[in-house]
N, C-alpha and C positions, 0 to 999 in steps of 0.2 A: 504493500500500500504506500503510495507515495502522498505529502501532503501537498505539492504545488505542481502541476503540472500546466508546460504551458502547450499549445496548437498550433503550431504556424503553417498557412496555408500558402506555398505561391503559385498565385493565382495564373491556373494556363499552364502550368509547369508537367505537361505529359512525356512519356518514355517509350512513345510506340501506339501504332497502330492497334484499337480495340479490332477480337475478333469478327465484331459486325462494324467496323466498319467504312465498309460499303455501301452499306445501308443508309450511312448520312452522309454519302459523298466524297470521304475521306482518308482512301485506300491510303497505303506506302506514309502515310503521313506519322512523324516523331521530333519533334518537339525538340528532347534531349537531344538524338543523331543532329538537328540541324545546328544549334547554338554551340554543341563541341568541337565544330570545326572551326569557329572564328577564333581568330589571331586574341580575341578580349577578353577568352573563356581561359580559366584561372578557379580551378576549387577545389583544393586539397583536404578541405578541411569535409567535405562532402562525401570525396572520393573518400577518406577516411573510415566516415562513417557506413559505406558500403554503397553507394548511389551505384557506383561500376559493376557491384557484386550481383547485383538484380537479376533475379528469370527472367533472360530474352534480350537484354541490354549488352547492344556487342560491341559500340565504342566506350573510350575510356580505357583506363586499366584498372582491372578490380585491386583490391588491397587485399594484400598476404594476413594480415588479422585485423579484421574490419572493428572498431571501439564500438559501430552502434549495429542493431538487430534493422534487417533488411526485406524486401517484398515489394511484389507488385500486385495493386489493388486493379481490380476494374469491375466497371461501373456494372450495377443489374436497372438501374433505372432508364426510362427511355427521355432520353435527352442530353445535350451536352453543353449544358449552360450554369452559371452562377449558382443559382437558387438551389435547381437541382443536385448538383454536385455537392455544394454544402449540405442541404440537407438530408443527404443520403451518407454523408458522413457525420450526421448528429443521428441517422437512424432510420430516417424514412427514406423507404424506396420508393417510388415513382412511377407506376405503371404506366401510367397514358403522359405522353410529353405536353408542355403546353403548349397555345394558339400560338403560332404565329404568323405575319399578314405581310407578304412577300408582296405584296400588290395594294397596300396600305389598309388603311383601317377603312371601317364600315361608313358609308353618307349617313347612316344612324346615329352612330358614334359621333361622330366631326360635328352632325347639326348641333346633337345635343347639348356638346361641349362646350361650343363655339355661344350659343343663347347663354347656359348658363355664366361663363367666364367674358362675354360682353365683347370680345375679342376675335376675328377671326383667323383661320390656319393656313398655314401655308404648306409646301412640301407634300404631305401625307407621303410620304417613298421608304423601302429600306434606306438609307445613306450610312455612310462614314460621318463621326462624328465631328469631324474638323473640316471634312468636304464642304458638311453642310449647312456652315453658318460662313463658309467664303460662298458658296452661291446663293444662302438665300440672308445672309445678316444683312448687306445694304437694305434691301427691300424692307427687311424688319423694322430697322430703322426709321425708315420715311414712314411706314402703314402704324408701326405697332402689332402686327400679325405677330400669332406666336409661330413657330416652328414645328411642328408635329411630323416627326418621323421614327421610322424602327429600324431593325435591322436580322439578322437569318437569327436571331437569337429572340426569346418571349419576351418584349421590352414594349414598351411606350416610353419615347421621350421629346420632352419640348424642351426648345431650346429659347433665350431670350436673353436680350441685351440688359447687363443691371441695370444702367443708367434710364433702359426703355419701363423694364418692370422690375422693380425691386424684389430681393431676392428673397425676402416674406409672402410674397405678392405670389410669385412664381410656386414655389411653396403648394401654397392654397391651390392656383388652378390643379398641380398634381395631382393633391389632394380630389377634388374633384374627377379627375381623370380616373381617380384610382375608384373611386363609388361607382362610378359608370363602368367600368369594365368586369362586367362580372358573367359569369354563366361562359358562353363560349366566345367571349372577349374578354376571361381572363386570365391577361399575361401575368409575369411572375412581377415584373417591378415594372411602374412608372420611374421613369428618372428623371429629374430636377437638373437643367444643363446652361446655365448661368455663364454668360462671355461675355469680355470686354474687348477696347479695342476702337477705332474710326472707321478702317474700310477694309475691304476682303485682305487688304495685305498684311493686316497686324490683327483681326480678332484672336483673342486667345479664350476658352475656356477656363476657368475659376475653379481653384477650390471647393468651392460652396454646391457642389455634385452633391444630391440627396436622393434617393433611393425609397420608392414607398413599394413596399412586397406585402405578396399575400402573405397571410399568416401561416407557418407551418399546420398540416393540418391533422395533424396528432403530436403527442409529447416529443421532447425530444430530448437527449443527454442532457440538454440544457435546463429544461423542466425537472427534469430529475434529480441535477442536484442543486437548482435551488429550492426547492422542495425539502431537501434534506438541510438546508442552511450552511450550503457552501457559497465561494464565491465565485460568480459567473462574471468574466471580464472581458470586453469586449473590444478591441482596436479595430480601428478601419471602419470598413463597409459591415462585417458580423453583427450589428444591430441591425441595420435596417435588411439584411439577407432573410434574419427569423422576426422581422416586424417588432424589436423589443422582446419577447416571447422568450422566460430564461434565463435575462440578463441580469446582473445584479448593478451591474457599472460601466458605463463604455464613455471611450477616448477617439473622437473622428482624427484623422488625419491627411495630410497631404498627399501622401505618397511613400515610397517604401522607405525611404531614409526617416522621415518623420514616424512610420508605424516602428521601424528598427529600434530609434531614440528611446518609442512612449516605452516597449517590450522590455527594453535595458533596468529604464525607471522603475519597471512597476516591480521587475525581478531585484531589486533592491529593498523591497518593501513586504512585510508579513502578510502574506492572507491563506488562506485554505481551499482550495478547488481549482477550477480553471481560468487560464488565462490563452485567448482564443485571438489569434490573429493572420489577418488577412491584408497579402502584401499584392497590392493592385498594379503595381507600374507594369511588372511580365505583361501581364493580359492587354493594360488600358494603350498603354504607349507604348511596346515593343511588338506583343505576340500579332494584335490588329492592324499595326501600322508595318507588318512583314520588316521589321526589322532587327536582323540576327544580331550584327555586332551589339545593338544596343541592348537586347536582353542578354547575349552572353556578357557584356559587362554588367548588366544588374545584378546575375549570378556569381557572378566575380566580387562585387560589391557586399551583397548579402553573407557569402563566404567569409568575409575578409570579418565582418561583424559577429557568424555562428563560432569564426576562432574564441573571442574572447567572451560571447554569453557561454560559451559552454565550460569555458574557465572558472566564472563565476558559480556557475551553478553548485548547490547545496546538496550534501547526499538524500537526501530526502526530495529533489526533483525528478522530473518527468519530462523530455524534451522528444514532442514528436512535430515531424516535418511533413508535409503532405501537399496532393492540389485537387483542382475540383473538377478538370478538362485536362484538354490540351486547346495550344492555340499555336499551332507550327508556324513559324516566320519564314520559312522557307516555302511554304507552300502555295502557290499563286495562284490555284484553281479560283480561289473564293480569299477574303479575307475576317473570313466567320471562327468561331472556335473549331475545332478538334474534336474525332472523337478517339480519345484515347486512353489507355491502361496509365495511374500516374504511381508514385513511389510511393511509400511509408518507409522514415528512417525513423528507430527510436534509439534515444540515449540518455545513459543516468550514472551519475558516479558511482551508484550502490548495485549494478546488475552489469555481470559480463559482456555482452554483447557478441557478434559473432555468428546470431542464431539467424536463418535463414528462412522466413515465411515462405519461399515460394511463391506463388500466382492464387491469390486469396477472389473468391467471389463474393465481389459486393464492395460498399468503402464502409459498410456500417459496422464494419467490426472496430473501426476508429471508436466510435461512440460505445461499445460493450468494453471495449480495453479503458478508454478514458474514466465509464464507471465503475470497473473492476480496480484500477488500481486507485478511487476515492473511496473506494468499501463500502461502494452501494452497488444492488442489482440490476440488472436488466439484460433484458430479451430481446434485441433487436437480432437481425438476420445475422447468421453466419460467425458467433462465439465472439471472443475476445483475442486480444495477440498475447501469447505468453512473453514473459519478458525473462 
């Protein structure tokens, strides 16, 4: 039984091709094989813990006595996106994937939206999220339209100039968005997408990214041990992924360096149960914008930090690393997530390591291990990982 264990998730961090899939488009496609050939990729400390040692992982070189217990998870839910991902690693699997609107949202939707929030839309398309506030921000500017677009993943997001709609303001239409979308238009998250900027050549996206998701919709690891009055801690995006739902305490952040920072902090501080985070930049700004070098240096980056948290760490820690997809940079079919097998690395001062999970079915044995070693129960699919 360990008392503090923390979860770090990077986001989009896949190691190969799932066996279906084909199914979503996504044959030959690895995540890890692409970003280890750039000249930026640098992680020893990874390699250490056994990332090389994985079933099916044939770049890299494995290490001769790996520190941490190694495996590959893959997904039994259908979908390959955020929500899903995580919360099939807090325990729910996902039979049926959710909506999404390749050809935009319903004239039903848009009217309604559009009367209630006073305002009308623009776009309605999949886009890229940086595409599409250089083609449609001026217009926004002069009209006040909001931006309403998706993309091959369960989203709704609008986009909006602060200076045009203030970022409470913005907020609230979501909000609305998000009561409207229900039954078979509902996606997993509206998202809240606040930019600044004068004209197509300099808009930038903001921080102030909010996330409104459906509610998990049964318990989750996280219900479970605040239930039992542990502490459930959240950094990043992890709040708004389970709608609050679990949380004890959560810390938003910028981006991985800022999520890195709060993780250091909070591992300097007493509490008892989990501390859960989700490191966005892989997925948001490298894995989507097909850019290898710059995610093999975020892994490089992240490395250079898992050196010295793992120094720190207390015999009585719990350090597992994990992701929720893939989202291959190399792969120029599509610039959608992945569907992919991704890793679990565990390590702890107080257990050997060494031990070789294999090819586990399911990511929910994350969630049965996470409760197994707070010495509380549960049943979600597919056991716990021995440690």
């Amino acid at each position: 039984m360990m008392k503090r264990i923390f979860l770090i998730v990077l986001d989009s961090f896949g190691i190969g091709a799932a066996p279906d899939a084909a199914d979503f488009g996504d044959e030959n496609t690895n995540t890890l094989g692409s970003v280890v050939k750039s000249e930026k990729f640098s992680c020893p400390n990874l390699q250490d813990l056994g990332l090389f040692n994985i079933d099916g992982v044939t770049c890299g070189t494995p290490a001769d006595r790996p520190k941490g217990n190694y495996g590959r998870l893959r997904e039994k839910s259908r979908g390959k996106d955020t929500i899903i991902g995580h919360w099939e690693l807090a325990g729910i699997i996902s039979n049926q994937a959710m909506p999404v609107f390749p050809d935009g949202f319903p004239e039903r939707f848009v009217k309604e939206f559009e009367k209630r929030t006073g305002r009308k839309c623009i776009c309605n398309k999949p886009y890229s999220g940086t595409e599409v506030i250089k083609k449609y921000g001026e217009e926004h500017l002069k009209t006040g339209d909001l931006i309403l677009y998706t993309s091959a993943d369960s989203v709704c997001q609008i986009a909006a100039h602060e200076a045009v709609v203030p970022v409470e303001q913005l907020y609230s239409y979501c909000e609305t968005a998000r009561e409207l979308l229900t039954g078979d238009l509902a996606v997993g998250r509206v998202i809240a997408r606040p930019f600044t900027g004068t004209s197509a050549d300099n808009f930038k996206r903001t921080s102030n990214r909010h996330d409104f998701a459906l509610s998990p919709p049964s318990p989750t690891m996280l219900d479970i041990l605040e239930k039992h009055g542990k502490d459930v801690i959240s950094i990043g995006k992890i709040r708004d992924i389970f709608n609050g739902k679990g949380i004890t305490c959560s810390y938003k952040t910028t981006g991985n360096a800022d999520g890195m920072d709060r993780i250091r902090e909070i591992s300097r501080k007493d509490f008892s149960g989990l501390c859960f985070l989700n490191l966005v930049d892989f997925d948001m700004l490298y894995g989507h914008r097909r850019d290898v070098d710059g995610y093999a240096q975020a892994l490089t980056d992240f490395d250079r930090f898992l050196g010295g948290f793992m120094e720190d760490m207390k015999p009585d820690d719990l350090l597992m690393i994990t992701a929720d997809h893939g989202c291959d940079p190399a792969y120029m079919k599509t610039t959608d997530h992945t569907r992919e097998d991704v890793p679990v690395l565990i390590y702890g001062k107080s257990i050997p390591g060494g031990r070789d999970y294999g090819v586990r079915d399911g990511f929910t044995c994350v969630a049965n291990t996470v409760c197994r070693q707070s010495g509380l129960e549960s049943d979600f699919y597919g056991g716990a990982l021995e440690l």
